[in-house]
C-alpha positions as CSV (number, residue, x, y, z in Angstrom):
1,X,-6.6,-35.4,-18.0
2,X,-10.2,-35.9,-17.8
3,X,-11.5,-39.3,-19.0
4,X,-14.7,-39.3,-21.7
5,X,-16.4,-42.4,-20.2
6,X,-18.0,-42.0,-16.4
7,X,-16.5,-44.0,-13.9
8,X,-18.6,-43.7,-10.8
9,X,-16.5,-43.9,-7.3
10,X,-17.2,-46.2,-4.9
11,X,-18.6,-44.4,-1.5
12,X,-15.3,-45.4,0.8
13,X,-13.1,-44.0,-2.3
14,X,-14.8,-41.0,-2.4
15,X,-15.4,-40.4,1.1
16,X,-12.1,-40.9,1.8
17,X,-11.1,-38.8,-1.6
18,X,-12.9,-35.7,-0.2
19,X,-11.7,-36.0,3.3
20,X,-7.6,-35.2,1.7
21,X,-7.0,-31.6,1.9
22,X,-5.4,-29.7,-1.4
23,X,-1.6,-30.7,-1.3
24,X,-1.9,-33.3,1.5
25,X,0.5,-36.0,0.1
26,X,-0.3,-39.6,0.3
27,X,1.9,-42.8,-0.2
28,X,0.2,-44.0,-3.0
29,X,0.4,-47.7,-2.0
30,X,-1.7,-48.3,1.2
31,X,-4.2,-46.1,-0.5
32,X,-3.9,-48.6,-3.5
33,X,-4.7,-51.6,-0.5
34,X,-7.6,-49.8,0.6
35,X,-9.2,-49.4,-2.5
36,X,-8.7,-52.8,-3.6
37,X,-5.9,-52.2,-5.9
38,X,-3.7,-49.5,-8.2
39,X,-6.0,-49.7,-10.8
40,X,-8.5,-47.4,-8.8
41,X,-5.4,-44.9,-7.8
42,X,-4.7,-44.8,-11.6
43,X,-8.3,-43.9,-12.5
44,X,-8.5,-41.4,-9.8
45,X,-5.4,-39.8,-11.2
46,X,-6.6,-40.0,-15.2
47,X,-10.0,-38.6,-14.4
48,X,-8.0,-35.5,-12.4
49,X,-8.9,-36.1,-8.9
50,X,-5.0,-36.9,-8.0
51,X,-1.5,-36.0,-9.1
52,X,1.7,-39.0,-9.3
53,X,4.5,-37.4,-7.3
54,X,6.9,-40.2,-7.2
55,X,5.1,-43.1,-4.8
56,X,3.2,-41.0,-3.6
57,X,-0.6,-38.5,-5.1
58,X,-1.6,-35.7,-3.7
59,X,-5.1,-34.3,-4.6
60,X,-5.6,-31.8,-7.5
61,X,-7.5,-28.1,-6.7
62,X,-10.2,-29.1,-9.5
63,X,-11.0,-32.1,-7.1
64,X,-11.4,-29.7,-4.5
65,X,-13.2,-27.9,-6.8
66,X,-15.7,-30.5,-7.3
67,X,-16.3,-31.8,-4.2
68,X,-17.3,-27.8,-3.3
69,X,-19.6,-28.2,-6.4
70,X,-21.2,-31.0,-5.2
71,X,-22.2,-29.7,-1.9
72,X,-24.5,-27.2,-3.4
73,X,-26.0,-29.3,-5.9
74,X,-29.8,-30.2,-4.2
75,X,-29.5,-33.5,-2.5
76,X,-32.8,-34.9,-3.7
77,X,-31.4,-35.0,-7.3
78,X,-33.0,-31.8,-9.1
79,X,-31.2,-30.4,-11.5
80,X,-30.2,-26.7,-10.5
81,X,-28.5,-24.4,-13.3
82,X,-24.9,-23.6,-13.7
83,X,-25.6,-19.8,-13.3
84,X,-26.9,-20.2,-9.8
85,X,-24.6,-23.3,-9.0
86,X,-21.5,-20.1,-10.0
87,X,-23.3,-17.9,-7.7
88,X,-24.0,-20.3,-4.5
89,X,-20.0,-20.7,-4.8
90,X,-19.2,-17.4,-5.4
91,X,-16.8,-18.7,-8.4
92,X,-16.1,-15.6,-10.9
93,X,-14.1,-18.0,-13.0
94,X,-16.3,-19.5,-15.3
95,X,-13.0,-22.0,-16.3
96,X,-12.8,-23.1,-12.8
97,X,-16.5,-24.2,-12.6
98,X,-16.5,-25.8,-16.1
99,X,-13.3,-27.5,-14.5
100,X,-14.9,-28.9,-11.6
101,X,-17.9,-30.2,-13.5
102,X,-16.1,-31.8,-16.3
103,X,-14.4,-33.7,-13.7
104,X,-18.0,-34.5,-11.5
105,X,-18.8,-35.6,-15.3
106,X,-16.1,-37.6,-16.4
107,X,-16.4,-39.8,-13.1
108,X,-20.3,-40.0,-13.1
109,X,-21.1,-38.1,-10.1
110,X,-23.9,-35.7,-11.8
111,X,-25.8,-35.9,-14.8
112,X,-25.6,-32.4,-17.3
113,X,-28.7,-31.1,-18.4
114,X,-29.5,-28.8,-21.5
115,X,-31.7,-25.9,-20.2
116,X,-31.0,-22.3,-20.8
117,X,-27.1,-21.8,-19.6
118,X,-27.1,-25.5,-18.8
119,X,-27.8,-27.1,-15.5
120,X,-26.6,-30.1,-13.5
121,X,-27.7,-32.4,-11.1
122,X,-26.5,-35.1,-8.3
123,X,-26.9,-39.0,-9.6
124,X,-28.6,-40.8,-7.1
125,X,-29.0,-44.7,-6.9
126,X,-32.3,-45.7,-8.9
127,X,-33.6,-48.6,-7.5
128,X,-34.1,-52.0,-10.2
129,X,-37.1,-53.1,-11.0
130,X,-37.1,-56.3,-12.4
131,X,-40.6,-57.4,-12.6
132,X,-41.7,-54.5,-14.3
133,X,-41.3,-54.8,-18.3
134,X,-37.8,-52.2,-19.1
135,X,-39.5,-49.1,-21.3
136,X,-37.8,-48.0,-24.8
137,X,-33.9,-47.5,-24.6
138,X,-33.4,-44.2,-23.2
139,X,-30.5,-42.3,-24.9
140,X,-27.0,-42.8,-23.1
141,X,-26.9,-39.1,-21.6
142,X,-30.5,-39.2,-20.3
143,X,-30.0,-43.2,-19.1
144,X,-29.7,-43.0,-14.7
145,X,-26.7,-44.7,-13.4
146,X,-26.5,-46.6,-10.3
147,X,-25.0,-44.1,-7.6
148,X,-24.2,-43.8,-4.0
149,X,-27.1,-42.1,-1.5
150,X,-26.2,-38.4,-0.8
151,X,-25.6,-38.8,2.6
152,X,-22.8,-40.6,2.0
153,X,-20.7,-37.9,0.5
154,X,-21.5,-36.2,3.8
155,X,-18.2,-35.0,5.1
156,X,-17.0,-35.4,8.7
157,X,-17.1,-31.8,9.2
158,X,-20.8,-31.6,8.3
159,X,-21.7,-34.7,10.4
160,X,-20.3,-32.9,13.5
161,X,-22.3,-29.7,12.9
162,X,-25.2,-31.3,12.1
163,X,-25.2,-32.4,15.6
164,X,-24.1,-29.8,17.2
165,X,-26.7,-27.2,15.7
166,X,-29.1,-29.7,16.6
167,X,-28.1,-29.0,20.4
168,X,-28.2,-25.3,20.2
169,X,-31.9,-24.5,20.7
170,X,-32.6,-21.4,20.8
171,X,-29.3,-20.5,21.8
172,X,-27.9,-17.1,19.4
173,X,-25.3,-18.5,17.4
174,X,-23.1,-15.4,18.0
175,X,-22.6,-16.7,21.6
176,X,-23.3,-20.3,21.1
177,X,-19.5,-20.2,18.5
178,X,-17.4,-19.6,21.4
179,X,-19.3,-22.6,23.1
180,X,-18.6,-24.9,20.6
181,X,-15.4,-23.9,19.2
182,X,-14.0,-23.8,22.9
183,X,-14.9,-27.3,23.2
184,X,-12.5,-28.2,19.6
185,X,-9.9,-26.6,21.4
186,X,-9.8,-28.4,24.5
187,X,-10.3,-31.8,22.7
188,X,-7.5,-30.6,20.7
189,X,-5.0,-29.6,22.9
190,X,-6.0,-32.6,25.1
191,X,-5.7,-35.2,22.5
192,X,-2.6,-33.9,21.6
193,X,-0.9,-34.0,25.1
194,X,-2.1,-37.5,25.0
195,X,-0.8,-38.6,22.0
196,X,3.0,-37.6,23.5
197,X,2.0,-38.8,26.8
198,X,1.4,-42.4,25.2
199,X,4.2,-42.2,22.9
200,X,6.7,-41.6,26.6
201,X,5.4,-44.3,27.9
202,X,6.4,-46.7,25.2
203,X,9.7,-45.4,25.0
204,X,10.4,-45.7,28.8
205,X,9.1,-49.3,28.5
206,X,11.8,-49.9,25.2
207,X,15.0,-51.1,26.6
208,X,16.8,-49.8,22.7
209,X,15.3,-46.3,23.3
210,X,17.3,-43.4,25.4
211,X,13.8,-42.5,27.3
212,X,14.2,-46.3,28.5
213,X,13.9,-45.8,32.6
214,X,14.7,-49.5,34.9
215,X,11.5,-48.8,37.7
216,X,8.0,-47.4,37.8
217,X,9.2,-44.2,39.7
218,X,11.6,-43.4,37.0
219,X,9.3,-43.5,34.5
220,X,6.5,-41.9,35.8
221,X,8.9,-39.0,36.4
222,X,9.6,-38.4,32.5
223,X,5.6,-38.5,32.2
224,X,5.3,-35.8,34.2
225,X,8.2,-33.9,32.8
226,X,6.7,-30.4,31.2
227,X,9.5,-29.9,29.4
228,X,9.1,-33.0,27.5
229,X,5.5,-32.0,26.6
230,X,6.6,-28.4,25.8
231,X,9.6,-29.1,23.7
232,X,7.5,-30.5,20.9
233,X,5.1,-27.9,20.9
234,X,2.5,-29.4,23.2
235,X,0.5,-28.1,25.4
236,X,0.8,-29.3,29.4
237,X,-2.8,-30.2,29.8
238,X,-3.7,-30.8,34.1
239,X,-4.5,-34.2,35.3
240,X,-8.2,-34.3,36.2
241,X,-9.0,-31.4,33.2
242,X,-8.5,-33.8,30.1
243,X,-10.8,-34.3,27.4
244,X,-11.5,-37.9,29.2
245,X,-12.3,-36.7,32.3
246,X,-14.5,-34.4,31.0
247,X,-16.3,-37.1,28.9
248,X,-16.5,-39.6,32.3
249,X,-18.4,-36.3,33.4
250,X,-20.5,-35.3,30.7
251,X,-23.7,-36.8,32.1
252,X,-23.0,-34.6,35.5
253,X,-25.5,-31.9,36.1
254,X,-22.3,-29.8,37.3
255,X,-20.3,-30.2,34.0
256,X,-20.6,-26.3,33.4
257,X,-18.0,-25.7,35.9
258,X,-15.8,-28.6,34.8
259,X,-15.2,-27.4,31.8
260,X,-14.4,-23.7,33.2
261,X,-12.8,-25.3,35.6
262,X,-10.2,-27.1,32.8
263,X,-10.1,-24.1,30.8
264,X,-8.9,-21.9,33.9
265,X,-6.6,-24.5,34.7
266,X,-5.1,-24.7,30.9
267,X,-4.4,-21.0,31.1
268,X,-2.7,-21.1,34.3
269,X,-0.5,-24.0,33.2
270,X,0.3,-22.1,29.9
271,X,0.8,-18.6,30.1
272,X,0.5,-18.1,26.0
273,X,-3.4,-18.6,26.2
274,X,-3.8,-16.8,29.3
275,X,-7.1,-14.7,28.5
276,X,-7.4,-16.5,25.2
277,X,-10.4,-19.5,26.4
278,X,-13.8,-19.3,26.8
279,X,-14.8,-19.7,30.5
280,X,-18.8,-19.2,29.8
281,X,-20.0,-22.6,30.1
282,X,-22.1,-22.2,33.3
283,X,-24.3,-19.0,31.6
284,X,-27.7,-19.7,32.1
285,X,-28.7,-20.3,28.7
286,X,-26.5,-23.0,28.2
287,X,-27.6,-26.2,30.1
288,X,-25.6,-29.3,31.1
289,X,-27.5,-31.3,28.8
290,X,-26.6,-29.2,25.3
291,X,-22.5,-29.1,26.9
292,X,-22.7,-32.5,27.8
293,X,-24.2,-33.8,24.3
294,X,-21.4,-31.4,22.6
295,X,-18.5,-33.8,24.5
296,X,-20.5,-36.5,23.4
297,X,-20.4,-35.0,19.9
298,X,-16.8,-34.6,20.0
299,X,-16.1,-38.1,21.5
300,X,-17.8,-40.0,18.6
301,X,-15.7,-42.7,17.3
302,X,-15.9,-41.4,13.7
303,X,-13.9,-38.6,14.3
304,X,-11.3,-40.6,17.1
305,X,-10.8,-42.7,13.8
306,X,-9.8,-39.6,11.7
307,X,-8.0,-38.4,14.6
308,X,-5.8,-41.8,14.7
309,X,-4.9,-40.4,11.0
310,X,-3.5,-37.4,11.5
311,X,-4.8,-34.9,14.0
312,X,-5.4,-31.9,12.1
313,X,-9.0,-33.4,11.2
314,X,-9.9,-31.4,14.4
315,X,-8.1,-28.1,12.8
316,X,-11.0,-28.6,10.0
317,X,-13.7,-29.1,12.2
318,X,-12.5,-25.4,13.9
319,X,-12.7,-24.0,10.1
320,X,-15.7,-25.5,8.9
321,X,-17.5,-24.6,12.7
322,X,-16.1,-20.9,11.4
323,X,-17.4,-20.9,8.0
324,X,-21.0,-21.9,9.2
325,X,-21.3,-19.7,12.3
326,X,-20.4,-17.2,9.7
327,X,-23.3,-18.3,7.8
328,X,-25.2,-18.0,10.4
329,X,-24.5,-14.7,11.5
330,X,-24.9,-12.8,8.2
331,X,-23.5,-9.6,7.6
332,X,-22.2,-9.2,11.6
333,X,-19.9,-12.2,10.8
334,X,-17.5,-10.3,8.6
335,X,-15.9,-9.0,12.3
336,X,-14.6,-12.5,12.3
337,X,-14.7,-14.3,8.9
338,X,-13.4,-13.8,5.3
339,X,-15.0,-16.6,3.3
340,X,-12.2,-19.3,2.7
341,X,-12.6,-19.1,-1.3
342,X,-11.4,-15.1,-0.8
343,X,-8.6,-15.8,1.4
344,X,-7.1,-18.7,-0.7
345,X,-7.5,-16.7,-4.0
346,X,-5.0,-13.8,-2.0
347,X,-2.7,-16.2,-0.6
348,X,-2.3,-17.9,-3.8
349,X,-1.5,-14.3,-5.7
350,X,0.5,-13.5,-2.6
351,X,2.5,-16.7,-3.2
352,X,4.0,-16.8,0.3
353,X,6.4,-19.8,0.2
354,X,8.6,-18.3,2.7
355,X,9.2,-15.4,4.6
356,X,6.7,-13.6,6.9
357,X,3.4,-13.2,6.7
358,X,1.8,-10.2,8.4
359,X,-2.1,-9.4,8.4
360,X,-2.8,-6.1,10.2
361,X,-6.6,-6.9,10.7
362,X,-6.6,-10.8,11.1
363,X,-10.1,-11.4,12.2
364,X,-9.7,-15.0,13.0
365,X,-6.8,-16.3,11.2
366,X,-8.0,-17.4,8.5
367,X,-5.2,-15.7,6.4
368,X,-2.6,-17.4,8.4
369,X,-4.3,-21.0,7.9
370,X,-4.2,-20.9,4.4
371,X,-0.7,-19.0,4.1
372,X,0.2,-22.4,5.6
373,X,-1.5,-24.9,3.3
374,X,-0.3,-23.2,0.8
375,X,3.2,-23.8,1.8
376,X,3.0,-27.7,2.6
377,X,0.8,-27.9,-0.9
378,X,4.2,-26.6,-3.1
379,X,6.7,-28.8,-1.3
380,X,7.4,-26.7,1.9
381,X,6.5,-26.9,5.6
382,X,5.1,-24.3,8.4
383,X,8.5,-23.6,9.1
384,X,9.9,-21.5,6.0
385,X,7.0,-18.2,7.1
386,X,6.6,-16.8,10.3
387,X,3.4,-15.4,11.2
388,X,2.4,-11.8,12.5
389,X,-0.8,-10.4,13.2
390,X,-2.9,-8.3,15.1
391,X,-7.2,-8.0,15.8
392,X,-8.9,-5.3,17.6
393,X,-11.5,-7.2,18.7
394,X,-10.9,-9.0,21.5
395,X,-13.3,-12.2,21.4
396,X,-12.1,-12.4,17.6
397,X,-8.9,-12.3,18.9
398,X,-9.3,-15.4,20.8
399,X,-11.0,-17.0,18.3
400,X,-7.7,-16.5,16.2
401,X,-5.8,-17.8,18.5
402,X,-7.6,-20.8,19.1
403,X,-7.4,-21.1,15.2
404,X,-3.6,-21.1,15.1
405,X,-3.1,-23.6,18.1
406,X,-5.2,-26.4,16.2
407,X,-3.9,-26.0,13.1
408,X,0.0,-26.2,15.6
409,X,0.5,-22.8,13.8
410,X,3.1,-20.9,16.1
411,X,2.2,-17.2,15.3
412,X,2.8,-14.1,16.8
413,X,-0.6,-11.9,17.1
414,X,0.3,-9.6,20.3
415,X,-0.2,-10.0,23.7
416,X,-3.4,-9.3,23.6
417,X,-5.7,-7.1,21.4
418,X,-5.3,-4.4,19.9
419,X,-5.8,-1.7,17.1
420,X,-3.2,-1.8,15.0
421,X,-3.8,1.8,13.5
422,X,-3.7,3.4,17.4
423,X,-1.2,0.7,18.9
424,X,0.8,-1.4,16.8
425,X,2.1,-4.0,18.2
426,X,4.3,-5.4,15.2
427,X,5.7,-1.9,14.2
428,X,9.2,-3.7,14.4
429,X,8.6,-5.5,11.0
430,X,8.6,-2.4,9.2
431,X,12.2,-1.8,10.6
C-alpha cells in the first residue's frame, strides 16, 4: 500500500511510468536495469504505482489515476482545490480521487494544502540558494522539495499535439481532425508493413529459418508476397506510397497530392478501407507547409523510439488526437466522442472478458478500444471478443475505422454506414 514518507521519482522513471498503459505487463527486470536497480521497482510497487505478477508488474488504475490528476493540476505550481480538481476530471468518486492523491502524496509529486475542502498543488524544483542566510525551519509539510520541471511529465501524446495544433492556423478543427488523424493512420499502417517487411528479409538471409531463399531473386519474391503481409494482419502498403516516401517528400510544394495519392492507392490495394481514408489533403485551406510540418511531426525520433517499443504508442496518439479534437469542438463533438473516463467506467461494469461486443451507435470506437484493454488488463488477449458495430454518420464512421486498424482491432462495423434503427446491418446477432 501507500508509503507515509515521500519518495519523489526521478523524471526517466516517471516518464517512462506514465507512458505504461493500465494492464500493460512488463518483465520486471530490464525495467529494474533501467532504473538503476530493483530497489526503485520495489518502491514503485509499495507506494501503488505497480503490481508483482510473478517476474513481471503491470501498472495499478490509481497510478493511472494519478497521472490524470496531475495533468490538471496548474503547471506553475498554484495550488487548485480538490472540488474543482473532482470537477476538471469529471471523477464522481470521491474514493477514487482521494486514491490518486494519496498516491501523488506518498511519492512527493504534490504538496496538500489546508484551504476550505482542501487543495493541492504540483512540486516544482526550488532552486538553492546558498549564499543567502537559510530563514527559520519551516514545518516538514510546508518545507519545498526538490522536484522535476513540469514539462517533463509531458507525455508523448501531448508533445505531438502540441505541435500539431501549432500548425493548424486558422484551420476549423472539425475539418483539420480528419487531416491529422489520417496522417496517424498512414504512418501506422506503413510502419507496420515495414516492420514485417524487415523481419522477411532477415529470415531469407538465415540459413536455420524456412523463409531462408539461396539468390537475390528468390528472396525478393517472398518480399513482395501479399500473402505474407496479409496473413499477419498487415496491411499491403504500395511501393512509392510509404510513410518514407512521403517524408523524402514533405518539403515538396506538391505533397497534397502525394499523400491522396497514397491513400487512394491504400484503398485500392485493400478493399476493407475502401471509402474509409481521408483524400482531402489538396483543399485549399490546407497548405503544403502545415501537411508537410505534420510528416515532420510524425517522423520525430521521440516517437520512432516509442514505436521501436511496441507500436501501439501510435494507437494512443489516434486516442489522445480524439479526446482533444473533442475538446475542441464542444458540444458538436459528442457525434464522435464519449469521454474515455465514461466508456471505461461501462466496459468495466460490462465486464466483457469474452464473447462479443456489439455497440449499435459506435461513434468512433471508442467502446471497442477499451472493451479490448480491458481484456489484455485481466489476463486475456483481443482474441476471446469479437467486435460488432454500426455508425450512421459516415465521416465518424471512418474515423472508427481508422480507430480499430491502429489499435490491430479486427472488428466488424458494416460495409459502410448506416442507421442501425432503419438498416441494421448486424441484425444476425440477435438470432
Amino acid at each position: 500500500m501507500q508509503q507515509d514518507v515521500a519518495m519523489p521519482i526521478r523524471d526517466d522513471v516517471w516518464n517512462d511510468l506514465i507512458d505504461m498503459e493500465r494492464g500493460d505487463l512488463k518483465n520486471r527486470r530490464p525495467l529494474a536495469a533501467r532504473w538503476g536497480g530493483e530497489a526503485v521497482v520495489q518502491e514503485l510497487i509499495e507506494a501503488g504505482h505497480l503490481k508483482p505478477d510473478g517476474g513481471r508488474v503491470l501498472r495499478t488504475k490509481t497510478s493511472v489515476d494519478a497521472a490524470s490528476l496531475w495533468e490538471v493540476l496548474p503547471e506553475d505550481g498554484s495550488t487548485i482545490g480538490t472540488q474543482r480538481a473532482r470537477s476538471e476530471l469529471g471523477w464522481k468518486s470521491v474514493q477514487r480521487f482521494e486514491a490518486a492523491k494519496t498516491l501523488l502524496a506518498a511519492t512527493g509529486e504534490i504538496a496538500l494544502g489546508r484551504g476550505r475542502g482542501g487543495s493541492i498543488r504540483r512540486k516544482l524544483e526550488v532552486a538553492s540558494t546558498p549564499d543567502v542566510p537559510k530563514p527559520p525551519a519551516a514545518s516538514l509539510d510546508e518545507r519545498p522539495r526538490p522536484k522535476k520541471p513540469a514539462r517533463a511529465t509531458k507525455s508523448l501524446e501531448a508533445t505531438l499535439w502540441d505541435a500539431a495544433d501549432e500548425l493548424r492556423g486558422k484551420m476549423d478543427s472539425a475539418q483539420y481532425k480528419h487531416v491529422v488523424l489520417g496522417l496517424i493512420f498512414l504512418k501506422y499502417v506503413s510502419d507496420t508493413f515495414m516492420v514485417r517487411h524487415d523481419e522477411l528479409a532477415r529470415l531469407v538471409d538465415d540459413p536455420s529459418s524456412d523463409y531462408f531463399m539461396p539468390n537475390d531473386a528468390a528472396k525478393k519474391s517472398v518480399l513482395q508476397d501479399r500473402d505474407e503481409y496479409t496473413a499477419e494482419g498487415v496491411f499491403w502498403i504500395p511501393e512509392g506510397h510509404r510513410w518514407e516516401d512521403l517524408r523524402k517528400a514533405a518539403k515538396q510544394a506538391d505533397i497534397g497530392s502525394r499523400v491522396d495519392a497514397a491513400m487512394e492507392a491504400i484503398e485500392r490495394e485493400n478493399p476493407t478501407l475502401k471509402g474509409v481514408l481521408p483524400k482531402n489533403y489538396t483543399q485549399r485551406e490546407l497548405s503544403s507547409e502545415t501537411i508537410g510540418g505534420l510528416i515532420d511531426t510524425f517522423s520525430r525520433q521521440d516517437l520512432a523510439a516509442e514505436e521501436f517499443k511496441h507500436l501501439d504508442v501510435l494507437g494512443r496518439v489516434y486516442e489522445y488526437f480524439l479526446g482533444k479534437f473533442a475538446s475542441n469542438e464542444g458540444k458538436n463533438a459528442g457525434e464522435f466522442y464519449t469521454p474515455r473516463s465514461v466508456v471505461q467506467l461501462l466496459v468495466e461494469m460490462l465486464q466483457p472478458y469474452h464473447g462479443r461486443v456489439f455497440d449499435p451507435a459506435c461513434g468512433s470506437g471508442g467502446m471497442f478500444v477499451q472493451a479490448d484493454k480491458f481484456v489484455r488488463a485481466h489476463g486475456g488477449n483481443r482474441n476471446d471478443i469479437s467486435v460488432f458495430g454500426q455508425e450512421s454518420n459516415p465521416t465518424t464512421w471512418r474515423l472508427a475505422m481508422m480507430n480499430l486498424a491502429v489499435r490491430g482491432i479486427e472488428g466488424n462495423l458494416g460495409p459502410e454506414w448506416g442507421d442501425s434503427f432503419h438498416a441494421d446491418a448486424q441484425s444476425r446477432l440477435a438470432r
